[in-house]
Each structure stands twice: as structure tokens, then as C-alpha cells.
C-alpha positions as CSV (number, residue, x, y, z in Angstrom):
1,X,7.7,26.3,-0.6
2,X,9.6,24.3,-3.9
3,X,10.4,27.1,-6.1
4,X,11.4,26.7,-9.9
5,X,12.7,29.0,-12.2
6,X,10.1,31.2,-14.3
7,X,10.0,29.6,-17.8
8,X,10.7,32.0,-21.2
9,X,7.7,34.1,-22.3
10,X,5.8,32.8,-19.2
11,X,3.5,35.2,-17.2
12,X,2.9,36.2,-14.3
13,X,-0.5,34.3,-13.6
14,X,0.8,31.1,-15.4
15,X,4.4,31.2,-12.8
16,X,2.2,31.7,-10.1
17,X,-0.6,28.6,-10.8
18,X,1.9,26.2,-11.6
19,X,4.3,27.0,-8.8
20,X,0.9,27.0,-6.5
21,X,-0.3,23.6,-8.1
22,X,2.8,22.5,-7.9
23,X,3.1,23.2,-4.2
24,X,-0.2,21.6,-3.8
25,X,0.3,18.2,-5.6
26,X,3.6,17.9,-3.2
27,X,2.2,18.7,-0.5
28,X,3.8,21.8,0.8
29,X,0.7,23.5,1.0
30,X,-0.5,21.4,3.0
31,X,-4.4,20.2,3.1
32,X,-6.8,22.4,4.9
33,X,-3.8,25.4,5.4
34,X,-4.7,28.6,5.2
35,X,-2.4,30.6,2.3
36,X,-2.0,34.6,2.0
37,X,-1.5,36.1,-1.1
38,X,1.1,38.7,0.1
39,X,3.1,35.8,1.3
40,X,2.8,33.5,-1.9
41,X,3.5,36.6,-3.9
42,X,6.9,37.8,-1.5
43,X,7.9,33.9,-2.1
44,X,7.5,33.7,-5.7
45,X,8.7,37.7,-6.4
46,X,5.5,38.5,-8.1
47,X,2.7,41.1,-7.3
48,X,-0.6,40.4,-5.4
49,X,-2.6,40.5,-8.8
50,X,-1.2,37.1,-10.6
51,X,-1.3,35.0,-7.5
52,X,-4.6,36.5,-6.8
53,X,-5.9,35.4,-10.3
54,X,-4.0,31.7,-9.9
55,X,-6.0,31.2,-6.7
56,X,-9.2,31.9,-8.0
57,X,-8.4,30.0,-11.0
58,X,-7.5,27.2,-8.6
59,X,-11.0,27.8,-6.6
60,X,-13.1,27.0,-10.3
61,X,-11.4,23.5,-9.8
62,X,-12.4,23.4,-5.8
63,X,-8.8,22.9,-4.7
64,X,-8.5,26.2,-3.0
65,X,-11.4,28.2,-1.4
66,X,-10.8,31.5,-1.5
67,X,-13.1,33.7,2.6
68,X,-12.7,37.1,1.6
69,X,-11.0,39.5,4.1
70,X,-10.0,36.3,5.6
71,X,-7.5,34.7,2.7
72,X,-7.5,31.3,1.0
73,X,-7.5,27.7,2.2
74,X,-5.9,24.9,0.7
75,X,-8.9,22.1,0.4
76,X,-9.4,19.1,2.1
77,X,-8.3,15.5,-0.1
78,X,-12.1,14.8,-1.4
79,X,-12.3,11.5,-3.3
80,X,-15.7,12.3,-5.1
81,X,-13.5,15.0,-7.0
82,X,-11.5,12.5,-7.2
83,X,-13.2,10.0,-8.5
84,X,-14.5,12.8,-10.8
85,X,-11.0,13.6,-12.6
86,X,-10.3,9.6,-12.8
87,X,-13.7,9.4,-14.9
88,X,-12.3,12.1,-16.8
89,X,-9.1,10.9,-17.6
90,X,-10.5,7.4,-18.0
91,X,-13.0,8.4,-20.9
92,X,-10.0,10.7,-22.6
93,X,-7.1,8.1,-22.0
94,X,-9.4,5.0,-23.6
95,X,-9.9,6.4,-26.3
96,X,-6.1,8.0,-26.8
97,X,-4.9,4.0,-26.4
98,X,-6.9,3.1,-29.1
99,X,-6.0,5.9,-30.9
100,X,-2.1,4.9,-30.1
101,X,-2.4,1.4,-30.8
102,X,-3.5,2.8,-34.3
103,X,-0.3,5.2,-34.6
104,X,2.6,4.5,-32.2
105,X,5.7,4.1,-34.6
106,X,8.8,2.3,-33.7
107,X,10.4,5.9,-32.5
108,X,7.1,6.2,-30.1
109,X,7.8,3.0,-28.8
110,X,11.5,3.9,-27.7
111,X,10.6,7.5,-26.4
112,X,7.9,5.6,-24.0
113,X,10.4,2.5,-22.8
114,X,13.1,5.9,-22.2
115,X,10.4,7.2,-19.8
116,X,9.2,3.9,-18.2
117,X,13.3,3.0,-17.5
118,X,13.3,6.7,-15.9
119,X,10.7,5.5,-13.8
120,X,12.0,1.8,-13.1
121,X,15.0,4.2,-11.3
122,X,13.3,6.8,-9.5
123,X,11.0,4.2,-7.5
124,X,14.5,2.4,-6.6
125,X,15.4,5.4,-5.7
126,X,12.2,6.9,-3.8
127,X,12.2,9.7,-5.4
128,X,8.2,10.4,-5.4
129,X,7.9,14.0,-6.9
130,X,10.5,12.3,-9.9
131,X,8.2,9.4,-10.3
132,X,5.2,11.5,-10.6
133,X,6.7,13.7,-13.2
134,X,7.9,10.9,-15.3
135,X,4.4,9.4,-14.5
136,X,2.8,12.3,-16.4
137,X,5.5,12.6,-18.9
138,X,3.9,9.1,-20.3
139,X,0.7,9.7,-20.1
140,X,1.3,13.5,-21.5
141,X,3.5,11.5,-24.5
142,X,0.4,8.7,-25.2
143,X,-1.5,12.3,-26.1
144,X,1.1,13.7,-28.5
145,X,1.0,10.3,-30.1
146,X,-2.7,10.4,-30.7
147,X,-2.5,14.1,-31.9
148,X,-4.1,15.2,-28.8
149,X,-2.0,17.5,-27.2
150,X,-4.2,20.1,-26.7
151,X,-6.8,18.1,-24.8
152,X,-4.3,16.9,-22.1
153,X,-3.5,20.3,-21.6
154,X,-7.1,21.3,-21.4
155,X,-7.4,18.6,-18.1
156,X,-4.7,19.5,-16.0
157,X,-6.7,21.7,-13.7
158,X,-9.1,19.6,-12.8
159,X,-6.7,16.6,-12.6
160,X,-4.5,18.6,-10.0
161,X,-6.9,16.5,-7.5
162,X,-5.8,12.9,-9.0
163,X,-2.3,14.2,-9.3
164,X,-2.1,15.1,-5.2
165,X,-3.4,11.7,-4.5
166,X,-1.0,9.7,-6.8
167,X,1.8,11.8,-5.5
168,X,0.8,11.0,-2.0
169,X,0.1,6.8,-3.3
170,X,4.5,6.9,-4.4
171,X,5.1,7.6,-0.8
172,X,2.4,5.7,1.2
173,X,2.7,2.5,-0.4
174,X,6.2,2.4,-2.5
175,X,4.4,-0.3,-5.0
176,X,6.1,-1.2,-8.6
177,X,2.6,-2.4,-9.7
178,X,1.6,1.3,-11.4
179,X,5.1,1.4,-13.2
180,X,4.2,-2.6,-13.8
181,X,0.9,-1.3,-15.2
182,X,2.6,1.1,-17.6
183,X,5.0,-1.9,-18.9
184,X,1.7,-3.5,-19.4
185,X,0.3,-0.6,-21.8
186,X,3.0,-0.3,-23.8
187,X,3.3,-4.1,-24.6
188,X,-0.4,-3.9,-25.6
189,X,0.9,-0.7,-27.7
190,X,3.4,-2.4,-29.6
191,X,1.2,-5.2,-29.9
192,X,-1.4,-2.9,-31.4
193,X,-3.8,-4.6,-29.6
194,X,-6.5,-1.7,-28.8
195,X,-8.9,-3.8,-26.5
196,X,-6.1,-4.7,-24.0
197,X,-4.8,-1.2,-23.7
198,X,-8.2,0.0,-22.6
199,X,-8.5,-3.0,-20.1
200,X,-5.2,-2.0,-18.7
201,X,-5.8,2.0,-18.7
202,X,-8.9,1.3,-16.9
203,X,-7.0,-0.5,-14.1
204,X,-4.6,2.0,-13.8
205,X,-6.1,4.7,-13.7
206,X,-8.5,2.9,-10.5
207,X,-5.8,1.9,-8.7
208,X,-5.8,4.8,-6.4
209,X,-9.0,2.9,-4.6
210,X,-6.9,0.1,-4.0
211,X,-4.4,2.4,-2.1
212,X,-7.1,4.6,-0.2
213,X,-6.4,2.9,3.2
214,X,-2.8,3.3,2.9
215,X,-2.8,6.9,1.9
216,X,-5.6,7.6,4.8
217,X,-3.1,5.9,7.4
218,X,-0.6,7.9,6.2
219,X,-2.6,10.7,6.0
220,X,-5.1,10.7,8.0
221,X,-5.8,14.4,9.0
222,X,-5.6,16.0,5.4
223,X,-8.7,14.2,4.3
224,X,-12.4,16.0,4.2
């Protein structure tokens, strides 16, 4: 289990859920694995009761079912959930590109070419768990730009099922075209042209269909 270090003023029950999600996303709680709470708690040096709390918060999503007297499984890949956080993230992120377009300053512009050169080296480098964080440090960044911050927060839980499968896309297929794709939005952001940012956020954000058959061949039993 991938283990970081508990962030200031952070509880209990927040540790827990984002070590488990965490976990998840990467893979090392694996699809369709059964998880104990005493275990998860002796790993992350908590008590029963926050990681208790994180896994039922986790079950609201459907990423973890919880048996009772039996413990909690890790769920199966499920691409109508899927498909249901994409249409999420689609509706929110259209309208934050025109909402950027509108508002990106010169400083915004740099801050977003630092990330997208972050992730130009970490797909040289295949480094997939470093390509997905710097994947949601531009998307998280197009928020703060648009004054949203709050509302990407507000997805994350439900977006833990997009995040597994995009993680799992960096390894299975090794493509440049989603780091291409972010290129392309931020030339249509400095462009200030509103209409092509939302052509190109929809692709982007549907390019995990293209991908399905690789990520099924390379994954083939953590599917439902």
C-alpha cells in the first residue's frame, strides 16, 4: 500500500480516504479485492473509526461495497460510472474553458505551459502516477482560473472512477495524444477562442473510449 505523509491540520477520516482513493486510482487495491478495516487502519496508524467512515464515504460513490461481518470490496472497473463522471466533468469543464478563455492572464498562461512541460517529461519518462497528478494539476488550475475552486473540489469523489481508468490509459497505451490534447487547450486559451476550447475538452475528456480495448487487454480481469 503507497503511503504518504498526513498533511497539517488534516484528520483522521480525510488521511484515510485519500490514502484509500489514492490506493485505488493506482491500483494497489486492486479491483474486486476484498480490504479489512483493521488492516487499512494498522497500515495507515489510525483507528478502525476514520477508515471505517472513508469506506463508507467511498461506498456513496460505488467504488467500494462495503458485506457487513464480512468486510469491504474494492469494485469492479464499470464504465457506465464511468461514462457517468466524464458527463460530469464534461458539463463543468465546458463551461470553466469558456470561463478561462474570458480570464486567463499572461501569468495563467505560464503556470499551465509549467505543468504541461512537467508532463511532456514524465510520459518520456513513464512515470504514470506523475503524469496523472500533473494531469489533474491542469485541470484542477483551469478551475482556479475560472474562480471555481470549490466545484472541482466538490467532484473528486465521484471522479475517483475516471481518475482509475486514466491512470490505468498512461500505462496501457503510453500515448502523447492526451498531453497533445492539453497543448491544444491552452493554444485555444491564449487564443481566447471559447468555441475551440470546448471542442477540444470534449475530445479529451472522451478519449478514454478510444483506449477501452487497450486498457481491457491489459486488464482484462479487473473489469465488471
Amino acid at each position: 500500500m503507497h503511503l504518504t505523509k498526513r498533511l497539517p491540520h488534516e484528520t483522521a477520516r480525510d488521511y484515510a480516504l485519500r490514502t484509500i482513493k489514492d490506493n485505488i486510482i493506482r491500483l494497489d487495491l486492486v479491483p474486486g479485492s476484498m480490504v479489512s478495516e483493521n488492516e487499512l487502519a494498522s497500515e495507515m496508524g489510525l483507528s478502525r473509526a476514520p477508515v471505517r467512515e472513508a469506506l463508507i464515504e467511498l461506498s456513496k460513490v460505488k467504488i467500494v461495497e462495503i458485506y457487513p461481518q464480512k468486510g469491504s470490496k474494492i469494485a469492479f472497473i464499470d464504465y457506465n460510472l464511468i461514462e457517468e463522471a466524464r458527463f460530469m466533468r464534461f458539463v463543468m469543464e465546458c463551461a470553466v474553458a469558456e470561463l478561462v478563455c474570458e480570464r486567463a492572464t499572461d501569468e495563467d498562461i505560464r503556470k499551465l505551459e509549467e505543468i504541461l512541460k512537467l508532463q511532456d517529461f514524465y510520459i518520456k519518462n513513464c512515470d504514470p502516477d506523475a503524469l496523472l497528478e500533473t494531469d489533474n494539476n491542469f485541470h484542477h488550475q483551469l478551475f482556479k482560473i475560472a474562480q471555481k475552486p470549490q466545484i472541482y473540489m466538490l467532484i473528486q469523489n465521484i471522479s475517483i472512477h475516471f481518475d482509475r481508468v486514466r491512470r490505468m490509459s498512461y500505462v496501457a497505451v503510453k500515448d502523447q495524444k492526451v498531453i497533445d490534447d492539453h497543448w491544444a487547450i491552452l493554444k485555444a486559451i491564449s487564443e481566447h477562442n471559447s468555441e475551440k476550447a470546448k471542442e477540444l475538452t470534449q475530445k479529451h475528456l472522451s478519449r478514454y473510449k478510444i483506449d477501452e480495448s487497450a486498457i481491457r487487454s491489459r486488464y482484462p480481469d479487473y473489469f465488471k
